[in-house]
N, C-alpha and C positions, 0 to 999 in steps of 0.2 A: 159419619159426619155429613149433616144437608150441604146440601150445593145453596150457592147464596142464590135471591130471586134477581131474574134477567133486570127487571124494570117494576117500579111501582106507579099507583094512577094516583094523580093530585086532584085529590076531591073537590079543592073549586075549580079546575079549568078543563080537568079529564084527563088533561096531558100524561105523557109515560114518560115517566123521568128516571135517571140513573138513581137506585138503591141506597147510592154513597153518597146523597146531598141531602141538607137540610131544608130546603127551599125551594120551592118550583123556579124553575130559571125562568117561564113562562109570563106567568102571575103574581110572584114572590108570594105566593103562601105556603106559612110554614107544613110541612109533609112529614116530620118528626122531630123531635125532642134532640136527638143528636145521632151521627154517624153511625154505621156499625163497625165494628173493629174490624180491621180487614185480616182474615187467617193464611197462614203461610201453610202449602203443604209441603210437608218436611220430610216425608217420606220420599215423593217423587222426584225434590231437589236433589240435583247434585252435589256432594262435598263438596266443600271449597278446595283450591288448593292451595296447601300448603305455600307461600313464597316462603326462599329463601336471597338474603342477599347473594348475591354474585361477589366471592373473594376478589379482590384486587391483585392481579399479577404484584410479588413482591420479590423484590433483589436478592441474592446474598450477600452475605455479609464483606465489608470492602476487607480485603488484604491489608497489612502495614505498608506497603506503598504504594495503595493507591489513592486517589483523590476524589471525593463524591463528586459524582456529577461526569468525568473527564475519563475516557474510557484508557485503561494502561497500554503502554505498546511495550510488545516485546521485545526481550534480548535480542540485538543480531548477532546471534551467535556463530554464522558461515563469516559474517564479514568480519568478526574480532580473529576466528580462526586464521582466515587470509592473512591478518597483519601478525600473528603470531606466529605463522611459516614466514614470513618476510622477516623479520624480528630474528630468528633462531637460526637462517640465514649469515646473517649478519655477525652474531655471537661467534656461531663458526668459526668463518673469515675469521676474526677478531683475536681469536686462539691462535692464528699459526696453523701452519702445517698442509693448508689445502690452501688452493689459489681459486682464482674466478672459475676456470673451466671444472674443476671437483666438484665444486657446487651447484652445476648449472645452468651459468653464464654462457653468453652466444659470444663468441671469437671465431670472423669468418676470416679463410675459409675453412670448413667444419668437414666431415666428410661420415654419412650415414647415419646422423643424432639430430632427427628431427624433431626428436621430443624438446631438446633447448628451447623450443620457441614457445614452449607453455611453462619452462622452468624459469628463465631468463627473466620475467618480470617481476620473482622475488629477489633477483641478486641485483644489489647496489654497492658500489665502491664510494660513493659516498655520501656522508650522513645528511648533509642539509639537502641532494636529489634526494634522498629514500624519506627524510622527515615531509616534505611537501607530500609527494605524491602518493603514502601512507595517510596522512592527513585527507586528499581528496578521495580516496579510497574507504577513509570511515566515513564520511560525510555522505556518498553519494552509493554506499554499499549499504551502508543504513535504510536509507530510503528506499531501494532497491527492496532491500530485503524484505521493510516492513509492508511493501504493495505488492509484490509479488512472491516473497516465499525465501525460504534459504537459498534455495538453488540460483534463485535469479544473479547474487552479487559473483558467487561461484562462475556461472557459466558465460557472462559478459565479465569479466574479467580475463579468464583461459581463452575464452573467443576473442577476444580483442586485443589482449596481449599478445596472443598467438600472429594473428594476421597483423599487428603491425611491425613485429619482428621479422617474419619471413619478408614481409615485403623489403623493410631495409635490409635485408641479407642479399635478395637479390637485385637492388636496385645497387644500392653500394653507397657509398657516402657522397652526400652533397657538397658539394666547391664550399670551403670556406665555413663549414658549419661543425663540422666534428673537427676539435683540436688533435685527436686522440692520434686521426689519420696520417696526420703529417708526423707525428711523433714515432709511431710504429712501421711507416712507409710502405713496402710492400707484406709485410708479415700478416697483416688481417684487421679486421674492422672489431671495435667491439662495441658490441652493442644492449646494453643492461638497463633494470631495474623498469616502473611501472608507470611510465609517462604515458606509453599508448595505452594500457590500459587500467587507466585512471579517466584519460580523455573518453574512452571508452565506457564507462561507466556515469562518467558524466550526460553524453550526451543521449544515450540509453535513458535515462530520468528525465533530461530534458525534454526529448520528443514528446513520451510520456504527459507530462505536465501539460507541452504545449496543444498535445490533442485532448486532454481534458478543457482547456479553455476554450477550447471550441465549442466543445458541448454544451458550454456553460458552466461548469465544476470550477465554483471560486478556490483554490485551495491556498492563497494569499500568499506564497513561495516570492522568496527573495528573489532577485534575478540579477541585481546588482554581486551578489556574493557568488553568485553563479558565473558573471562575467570574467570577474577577479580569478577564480580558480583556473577559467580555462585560460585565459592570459598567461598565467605563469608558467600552466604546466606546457605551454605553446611555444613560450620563450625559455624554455629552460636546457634544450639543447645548445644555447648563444652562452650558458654560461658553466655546463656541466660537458665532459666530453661524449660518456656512453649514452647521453639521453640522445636519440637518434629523432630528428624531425618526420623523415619518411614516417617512422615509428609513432610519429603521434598524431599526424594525418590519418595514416590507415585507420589507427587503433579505433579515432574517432567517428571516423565514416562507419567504422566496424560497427560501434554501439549503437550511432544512430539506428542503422537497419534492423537491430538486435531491441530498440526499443522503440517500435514498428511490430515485432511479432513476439515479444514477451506477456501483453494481455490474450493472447490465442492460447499457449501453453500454462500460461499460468492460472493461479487460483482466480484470477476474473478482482472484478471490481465489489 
């Protein structure tokens, strides 16, 4: 195939004009009849390529309970387990036949059963102590659970039960706050169920929250219902006798520091 010509001359002006025009741009006389078709070489072009759409990432399919749009959260299943060793605790008891100390209650003074102070806050003697502080313990085992992992309600729980017990073991009873004391006089203190570590797990979530709003993380948490729980379980040695105050101070300052270093070991944010 010819190669097309560089330039043609317009016979009234002389000019060299492009091949591809009808008309001298010059002179305006006509230089030909019409254009020449312009040829593609089609050999030395490239393919095209192909496009294809680009898929759209697309979801699976929602579960029966879940809700489009609104991502599901999971079972707390460490924190149901905790209330159902509390729970079965109590059953126990409830049969006859074993007392507080059988079960893992702390009756001081004790002598070489240190473990009581991580058993102790599944045993309650009584129901309306054990319904509240069961109560604060789904609530804030939940949350616990569902930010940082199963282990977190578990282990601020035992941590915080633990140290608020031992500490009222060795401090001893407050003037005036445990009824229990004057009733049993010098025989021993008892000291049960999961006031400090409820307060403990409360203020674990707290800290928590409250260093996220620093960051700026709106996560719109009540704080008014937050207030309420910790009142009661604060006050609730003024109206139970084993809920031990020492024990819900500790337990408290426990979780605080406990939720302080639970984003380090945990699954993070």
């Amino acid at each position: 195939m010819s190669a097309p010509d560089l330039f043609v001359v317009c016979k009234n002006c002389g000019s060299e004009v492009s091949p591809y025009v009808t008309e001298c741009p010059y002179c305006g006389q006509r230089v030909r009849k019409r254009a020449p078709k312009l040829e593609r070489d089609d050999a030395g072009s490239e393919p095209r390529a192909k496009t294809r759409r680009s898929r759209l990432p697309t979801l699976p399919r929602l579960r029966p309970s879940e809700i489009e749009g609104i991502a599901p959260d999971s079972r707390p299943t460490a924190t149901l387990a905790l209330i159902g060793v509390s729970l079965l605790v109590t059953i126990v008891l409830s049969a006859g036949g074993l007392g507080l100390e059988d079960v893992g209650g702390l009756v001081v003074p004790f002598e070489d059963q240190p473990w009581r102070y991580f058993t102790t806050p599944f045993v309650h003697d009584s129901l309306a102590y054990q319904f509240v502080t069961l109560a604060a313990v789904g609530v804030f085992g939940t949350m616990l659970e569902r930010r940082f992992g199963w282990f977190a309600p578990i282990f601020v729980l035992l941590a915080a039960g633990a140290a608020g017990a031992a500490a009222a073991a060795q401090i001893g009873p407050v003037a005036g706050s445990s009824p229990v004391w004057d009733a049993l006089g010098s025989n021993g203190l008892v000291i049960l169920g999961a006031n400090g570590a409820a307060l403990g797990m409360l203020t674990a979530w707290l800290v928590d929250d409250r260093r996220a709003e620093r960051r700026g993380e709106q996560r719109g948490n009540d704080l008014i219902g937050v207030a309420v729980f910790a009142a009661v379980l604060a006050l609730m040695p003024l109206a139970v006798a084993e809920a031990d105050p020492v024990a819900g101070l500790v337990g408290a300052l426990a979780g605080a520091l406990l939720g302080l270093t639970l984003p380090l070991v945990s699954r993070g944010r």
